[in-house]
C-alpha positions in Angstrom: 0.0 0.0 0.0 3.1 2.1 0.2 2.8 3.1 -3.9 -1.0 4.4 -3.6 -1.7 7.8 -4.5 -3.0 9.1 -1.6 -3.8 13.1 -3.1 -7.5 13.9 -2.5 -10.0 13.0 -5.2 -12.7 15.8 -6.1 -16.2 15.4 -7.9 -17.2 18.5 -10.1 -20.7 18.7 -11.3 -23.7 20.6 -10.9 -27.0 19.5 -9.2 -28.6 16.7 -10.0 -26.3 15.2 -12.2 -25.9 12.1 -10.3 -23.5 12.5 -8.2 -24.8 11.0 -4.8 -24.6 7.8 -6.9 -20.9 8.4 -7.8 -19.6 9.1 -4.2 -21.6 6.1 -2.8 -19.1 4.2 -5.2 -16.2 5.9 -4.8 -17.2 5.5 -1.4 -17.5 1.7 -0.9 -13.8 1.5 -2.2 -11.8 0.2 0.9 -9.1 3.1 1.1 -11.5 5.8 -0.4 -14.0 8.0 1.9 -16.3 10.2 0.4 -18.4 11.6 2.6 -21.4 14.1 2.0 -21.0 17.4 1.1 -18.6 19.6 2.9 -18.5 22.9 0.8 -14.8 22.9 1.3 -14.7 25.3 -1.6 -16.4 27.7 0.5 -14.3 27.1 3.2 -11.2 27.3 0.7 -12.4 30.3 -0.4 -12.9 32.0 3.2 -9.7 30.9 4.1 -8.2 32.8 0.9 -9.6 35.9 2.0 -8.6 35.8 6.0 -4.7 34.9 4.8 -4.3 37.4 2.4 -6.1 39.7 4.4 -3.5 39.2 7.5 -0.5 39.0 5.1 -1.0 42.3 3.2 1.6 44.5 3.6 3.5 41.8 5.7 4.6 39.0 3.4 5.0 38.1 -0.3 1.3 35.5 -1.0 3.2 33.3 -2.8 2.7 30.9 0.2 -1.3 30.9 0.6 -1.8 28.2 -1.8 0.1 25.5 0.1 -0.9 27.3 3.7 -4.5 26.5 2.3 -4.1 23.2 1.2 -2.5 22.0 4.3 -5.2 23.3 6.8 -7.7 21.4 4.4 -6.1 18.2 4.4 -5.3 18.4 8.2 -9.4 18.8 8.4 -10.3 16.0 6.2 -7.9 13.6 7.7 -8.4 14.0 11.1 -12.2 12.2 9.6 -10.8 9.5 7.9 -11.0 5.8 9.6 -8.6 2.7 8.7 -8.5 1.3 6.0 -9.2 4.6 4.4 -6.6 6.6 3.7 -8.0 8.6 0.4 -10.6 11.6 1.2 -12.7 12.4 -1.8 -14.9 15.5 -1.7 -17.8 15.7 -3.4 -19.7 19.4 -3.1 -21.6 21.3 -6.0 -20.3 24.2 -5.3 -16.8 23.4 -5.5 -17.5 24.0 -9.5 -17.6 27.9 -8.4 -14.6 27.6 -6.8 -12.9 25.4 -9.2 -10.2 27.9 -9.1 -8.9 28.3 -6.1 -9.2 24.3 -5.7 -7.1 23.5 -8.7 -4.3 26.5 -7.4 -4.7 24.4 -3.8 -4.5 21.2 -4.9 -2.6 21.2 -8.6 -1.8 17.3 -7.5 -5.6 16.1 -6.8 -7.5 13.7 -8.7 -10.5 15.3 -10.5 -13.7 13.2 -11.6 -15.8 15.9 -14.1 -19.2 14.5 -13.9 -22.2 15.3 -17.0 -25.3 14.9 -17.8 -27.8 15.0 -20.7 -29.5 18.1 -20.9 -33.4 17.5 -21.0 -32.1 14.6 -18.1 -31.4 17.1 -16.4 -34.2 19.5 -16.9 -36.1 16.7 -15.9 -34.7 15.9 -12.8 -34.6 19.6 -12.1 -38.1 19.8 -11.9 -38.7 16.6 -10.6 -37.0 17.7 -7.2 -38.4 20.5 -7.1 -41.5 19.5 -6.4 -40.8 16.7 -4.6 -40.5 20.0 -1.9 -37.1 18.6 -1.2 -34.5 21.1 -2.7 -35.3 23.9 -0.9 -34.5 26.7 -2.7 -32.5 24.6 -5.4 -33.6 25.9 -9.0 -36.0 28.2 -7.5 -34.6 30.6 -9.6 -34.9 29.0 -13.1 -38.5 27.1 -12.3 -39.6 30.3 -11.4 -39.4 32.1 -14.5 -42.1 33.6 -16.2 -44.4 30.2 -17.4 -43.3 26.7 -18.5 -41.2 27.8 -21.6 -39.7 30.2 -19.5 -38.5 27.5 -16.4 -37.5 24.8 -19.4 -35.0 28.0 -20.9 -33.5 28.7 -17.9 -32.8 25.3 -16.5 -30.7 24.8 -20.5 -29.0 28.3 -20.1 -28.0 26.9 -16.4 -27.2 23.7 -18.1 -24.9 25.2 -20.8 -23.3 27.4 -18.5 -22.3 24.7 -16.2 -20.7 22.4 -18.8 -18.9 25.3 -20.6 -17.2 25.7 -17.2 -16.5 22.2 -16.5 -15.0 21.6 -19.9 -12.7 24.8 -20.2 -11.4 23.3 -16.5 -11.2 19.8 -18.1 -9.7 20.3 -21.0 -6.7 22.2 -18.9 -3.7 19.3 -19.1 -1.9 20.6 -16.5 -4.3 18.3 -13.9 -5.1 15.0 -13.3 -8.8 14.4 -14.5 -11.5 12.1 -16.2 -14.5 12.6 -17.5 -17.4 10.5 -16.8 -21.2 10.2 -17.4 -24.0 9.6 -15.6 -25.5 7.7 -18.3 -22.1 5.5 -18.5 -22.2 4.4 -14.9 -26.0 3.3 -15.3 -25.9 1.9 -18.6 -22.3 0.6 -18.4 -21.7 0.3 -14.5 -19.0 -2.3 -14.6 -16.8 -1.2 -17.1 -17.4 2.7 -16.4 -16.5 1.7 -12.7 -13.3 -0.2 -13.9 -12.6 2.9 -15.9 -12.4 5.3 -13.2 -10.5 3.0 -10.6 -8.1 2.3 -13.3 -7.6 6.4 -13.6 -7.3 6.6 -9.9 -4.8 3.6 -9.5 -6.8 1.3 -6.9 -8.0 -2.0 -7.6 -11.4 -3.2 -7.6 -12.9 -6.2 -6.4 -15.1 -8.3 -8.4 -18.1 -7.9 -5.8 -17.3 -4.0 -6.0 -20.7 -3.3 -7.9 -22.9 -6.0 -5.5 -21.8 -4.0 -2.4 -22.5 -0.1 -3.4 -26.0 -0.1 -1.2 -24.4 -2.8 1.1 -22.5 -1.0 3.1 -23.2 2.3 5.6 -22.6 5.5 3.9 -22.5 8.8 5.5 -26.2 10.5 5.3 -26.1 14.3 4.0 -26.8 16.6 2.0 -27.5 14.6 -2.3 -30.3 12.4 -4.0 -32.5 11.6 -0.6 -34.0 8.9 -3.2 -30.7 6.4 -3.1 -31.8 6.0 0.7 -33.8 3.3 -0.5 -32.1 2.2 -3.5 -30.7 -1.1 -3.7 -29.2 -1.2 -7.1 -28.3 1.2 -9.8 -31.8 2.1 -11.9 -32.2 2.2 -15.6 -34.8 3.9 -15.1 -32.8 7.1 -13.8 -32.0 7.6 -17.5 -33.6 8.3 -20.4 -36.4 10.5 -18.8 -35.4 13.6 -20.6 -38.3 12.5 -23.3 -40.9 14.0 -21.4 -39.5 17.5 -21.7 -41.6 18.7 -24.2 -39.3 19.6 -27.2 -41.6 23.1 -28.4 -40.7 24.8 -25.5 -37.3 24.8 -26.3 -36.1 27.8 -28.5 -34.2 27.2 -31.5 -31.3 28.8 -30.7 -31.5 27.6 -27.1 -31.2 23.4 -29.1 -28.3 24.4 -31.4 -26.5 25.5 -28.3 -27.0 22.4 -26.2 -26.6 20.2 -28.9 -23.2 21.6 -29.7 -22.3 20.4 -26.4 -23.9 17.3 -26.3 -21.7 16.2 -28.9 -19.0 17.3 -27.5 -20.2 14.9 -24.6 -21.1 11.9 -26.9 -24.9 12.4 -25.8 -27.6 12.3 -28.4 -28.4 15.5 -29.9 -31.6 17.2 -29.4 -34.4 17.3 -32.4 -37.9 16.8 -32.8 -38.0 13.1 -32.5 -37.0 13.7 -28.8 -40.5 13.3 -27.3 -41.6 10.2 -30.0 -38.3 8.2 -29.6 -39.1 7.1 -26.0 -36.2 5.1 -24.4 -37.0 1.2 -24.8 -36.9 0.5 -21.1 -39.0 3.8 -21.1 -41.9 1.9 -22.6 -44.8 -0.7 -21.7 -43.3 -4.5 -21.5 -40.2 -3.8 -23.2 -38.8 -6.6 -21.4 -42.3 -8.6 -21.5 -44.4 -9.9 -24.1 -47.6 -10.7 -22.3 -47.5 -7.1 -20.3 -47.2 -5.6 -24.1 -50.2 -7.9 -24.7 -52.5 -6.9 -22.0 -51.4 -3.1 -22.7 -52.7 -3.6 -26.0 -55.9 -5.0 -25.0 -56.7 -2.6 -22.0 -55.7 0.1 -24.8 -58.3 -1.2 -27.2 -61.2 -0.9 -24.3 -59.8 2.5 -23.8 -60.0 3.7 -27.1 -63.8 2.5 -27.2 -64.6 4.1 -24.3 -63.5 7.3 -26.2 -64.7 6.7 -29.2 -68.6 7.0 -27.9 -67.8 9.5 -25.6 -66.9 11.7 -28.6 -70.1 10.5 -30.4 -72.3 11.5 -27.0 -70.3 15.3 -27.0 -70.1 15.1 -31.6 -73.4 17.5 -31.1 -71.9 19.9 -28.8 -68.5 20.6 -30.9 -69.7 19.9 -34.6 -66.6 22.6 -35.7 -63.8 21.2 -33.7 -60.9 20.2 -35.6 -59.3 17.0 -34.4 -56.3 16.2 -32.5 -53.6 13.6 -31.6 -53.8 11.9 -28.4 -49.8 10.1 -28.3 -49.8 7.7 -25.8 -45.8 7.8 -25.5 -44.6 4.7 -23.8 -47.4 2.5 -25.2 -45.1 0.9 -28.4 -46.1 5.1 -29.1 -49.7 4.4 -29.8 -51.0 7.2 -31.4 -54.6 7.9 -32.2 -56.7 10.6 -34.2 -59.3 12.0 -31.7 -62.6 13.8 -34.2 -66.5 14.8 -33.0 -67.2 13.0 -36.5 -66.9 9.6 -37.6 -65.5 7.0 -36.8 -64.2 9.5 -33.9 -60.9 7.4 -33.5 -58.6 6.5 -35.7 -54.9 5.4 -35.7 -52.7 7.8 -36.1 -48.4 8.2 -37.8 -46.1 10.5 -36.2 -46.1 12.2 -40.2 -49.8 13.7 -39.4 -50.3 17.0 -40.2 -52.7 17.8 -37.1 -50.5 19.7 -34.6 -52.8 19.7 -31.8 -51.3 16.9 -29.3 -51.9 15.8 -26.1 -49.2 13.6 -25.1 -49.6 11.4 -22.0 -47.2 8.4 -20.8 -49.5 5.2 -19.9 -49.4 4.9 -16.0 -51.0 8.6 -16.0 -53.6 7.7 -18.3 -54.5 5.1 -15.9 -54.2 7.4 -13.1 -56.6 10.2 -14.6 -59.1 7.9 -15.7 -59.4 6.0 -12.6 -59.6 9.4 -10.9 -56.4 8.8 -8.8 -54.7 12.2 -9.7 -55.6 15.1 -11.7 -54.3 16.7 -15.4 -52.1 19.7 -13.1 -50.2 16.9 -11.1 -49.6 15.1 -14.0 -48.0 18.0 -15.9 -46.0 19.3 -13.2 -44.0 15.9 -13.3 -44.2 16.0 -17.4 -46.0 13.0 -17.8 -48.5 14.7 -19.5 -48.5 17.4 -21.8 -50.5 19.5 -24.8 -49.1 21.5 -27.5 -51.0 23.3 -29.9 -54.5 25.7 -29.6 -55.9 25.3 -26.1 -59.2 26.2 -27.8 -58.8 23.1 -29.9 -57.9 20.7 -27.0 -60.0 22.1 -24.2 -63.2 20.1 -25.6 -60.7 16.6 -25.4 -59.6 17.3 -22.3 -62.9 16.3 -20.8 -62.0 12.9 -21.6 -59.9 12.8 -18.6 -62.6 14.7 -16.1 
C-alpha cells in the first residue's frame, strides 16, 4: 500500500447530475472516503480571504496556496478511519470555486461528472416538487411560465458544462470525464474505468456492495436511501420535456455540447423516440399484450364519448392523443366519424396531447388530476388550447 496515490480526489458537477450515486461508489472503495457534502470550496475560499487579508503588507502571498491546502487536508484527515486513507470530496459548489481548488491542490484527482441536458431539466423539476430542494432551482422554475422554467434550467445547463470543460480540458491536472448515463448503462466497465484512472484496484463484488455497506447520510439524491441497485430507469427521462418549449437557438447550443459529450443530440424526434426501457413490457411480451388489449377498451370508451359530446362541438378540428410509452400508440381523436382513428407520427394535425401510460390510468381512474400530472411531465399538450379544451374532458 506504500505506492498508492493518496492526493484527495474531487467530484465536479452541478446538481442533480448524479453525483450522490458516484460518491456512494467511490465511497465503498476500501481506502477511499467520500463523505457528504462539505462545501470545502467555500471554506477554501474564506480561508483565501482571512490569509491574504493578515498577510498584506507583511509578506509576499506566494505561500497561501500551500498554507491553504495544508489546513484542508489536516481537516479532512483528522475524519478519515482505517482502511481509508484517500478523502474524496464531493460538493456542487466546488464548481464555483474550481479555481482556487485546482491553485490548492494542482496534485488532486479530478472526476468531471455530466449529464444530458433534457435529463437534467427533468430531474430539475422533478426535485423540485418533490418540496425537497429547498431553494434549489428556484430561480430558473420560477421564471415567467413553463417555456420560461425549461429555458432557464438549459442556459444553467450550458453554463455549467462550458465551465466544466474549459477546466477539463486544462492538461496541466489530473482528471477524467465521466457520465452519468455510462455508470447506469455501463456500470462495470465505467467503474473499472475510473478506478483504473485513480490507480486502486477493484474487487469483483465491487458493484454488489454499493448499497451494502453504511454511507454517510447528508446533503445529495435523498432517493438512493432506498435504492438497492443502480436504476435504468434514472435515465432516459429527458423525453418528457416537451421539445416546443425549447427555443431554436437555445437546441443548437445544447446540442453543440452534447456532442462534444457523446450524448444524443436534441431534435424533434426527442419526445416520440421514448427510451425502450421507457416503454410498456419492453422486457415482457404478455405485459405488451395486455397493454394492447386494455388500450383497445380504452380507445372504445372514447370513441362513444366523442359520439355522445359530436353534437356539442360539430366545428372542432381533431387532435392527436400520443400515448408515448405504449409501443407510441397514437390515435386521431374527431366529433365526427369514426371519432378514433390510428394515427403516424407524419400527421399533419398539430394539436397533441401527449400522455405516458401509467397517467392515463391514473386520470381515468380518478387517482390524480391533469395539473399533477403536468407538473411531473407525464402529461402534456401543444397546440390551440381552444382546440384541445373540448378533449380534455375525456380525462374529467
Amino acid at each position: 500500500m506504500t505506492d498508492v496515490n493518496t492526493q484527495p480526489i474531487f467530484i465536479i458537477c452541478h446538481a442533480r447530475s448524479g453525483s450522490t450515486l458516484l460518491r456512494y461508489i467511490l465511497d465503498t472503495h476500501e481506502w477511499v472516503s467520500c463523505q457528504p457534502e462539505t462545501e470545502i470550496g467555500r471554506l477554501i475560499k474564506e480561508l483565501y480571504e482571512v490569509h491574504t487579508r493578515l498577510a498584506r503588507g507583511l509578506t509576499s502571498l506566494q505561500h497561501i496556496p500551500a498554507v491553504v491546502a495544508k489546513s484542508i487536508r489536516e481537516l479532512r484527515e483528522s475524519y478519515l478511519r482505517p482502511p481509508k486513507i484517500i478523502w474524496c470530496d464531493k460538493s456542487i459548489s466546488n464548481l464555483t470555486f474550481l479555481d482556487l481548488l485546482q491553485k490548492s491542490f494542482p496534485d488532486a484527482r479530478y472526476i468531471y461528472l455530466y449529464r444530458d441536458c433534457l435529463d437534467f431539466i427533468h430531474s430539475a423539476f422533478e426535485i423540485f416538487n418533490s418540496n425537497n430542494a429547498g431553494s434549489l432551482f428556484k430561480k430558473e422554475i420560477h421564471s415567467s411560465g413553463e417555456a420560461g422554467s425549461i429555458n432557464a434550467l438549459a442556459d444553467l445547463w450550458c453554463r455549467n458544462v462550458e465551465r466544466m470543460m474549459k477546466f477539463e480540458s486544462d492538461p496541466a491536472f489530473h482528471a477524467i470525464r465521466v457520465t452519468h448515463e455510462s455508470i447506469v448503462r455501463q456500470p462495470a466497465a465505467t467503474i473499472q474505468r475510473l478506478f483504473d484512472f485513480l490507480q486502486l484496484p477493484v474487487r469483483n463484488d465491487f458493484i454488489e456492495n454499493i448499497f451494502k455497506i453504511n454511507h454517510q447520510r447528508g446533503h445529495g439524491d435523498p432517493k438512493i436511501i432506498w435504492t438497492n441497485n443502480i436504476e435504468l430507469n434514472t435515465v432516459g427521462k429527458g423525453y418528457r420535456i416537451p421539445i416546443h418549449r425549447l427555443h431554436t437557438d437555445k437546441i443548437a447550443a445544447i446540442n453543440q455540447l452534447q456532442a462534444a459529450l457523446g450524448f444524443r443530440p436534441i431534435d424533434l424526434t426527442v419526445n416520440t423516440a421514448v427510451p425502450a426501457h421507457h416503454r410498456i413490457g419492453s422486457n415482457h411480451p404478455a405485459i405488451r399484450q395486455y397493454t394492447a388489449g386494455l388500450l383497445a377498451n380504452i380507445v372504445q370508451e372514447f370513441r362513444e364519448i366523442l359520439a355522445e359530446q359530436s353534437d356539442q362541438y360539430p366545428d372542432a378540428p381533431p387532435c392527436i392523443l400520443h400515448i408515448r410509452d405504449a409501443n407510441e400508440a397514437r390515435y386521431e381523436l374527431s366529433f365526427h366519424p369514426p371519432y378514433v382513428t390510428n394515427s403516424t407520427p407524419a400527421s399533419h394535425i398539430r394539436d397533441i396531447i401527449s400522455i405516458d401510460f401509467h397517467a392515463l390510468l391514473a386520470l381515468l381512474d380518478n387517482r390524480t388530476d391533469f395539473t399533477s400530472l403536468q407538473m411531473k411531465w407525464e402529461v402534456f399538450t401543444e397546440g390551440s388550447a381552444k382546440v384541445l379544451g373540448p378533449y380534455l374532458t375525456l380525462f374529467l
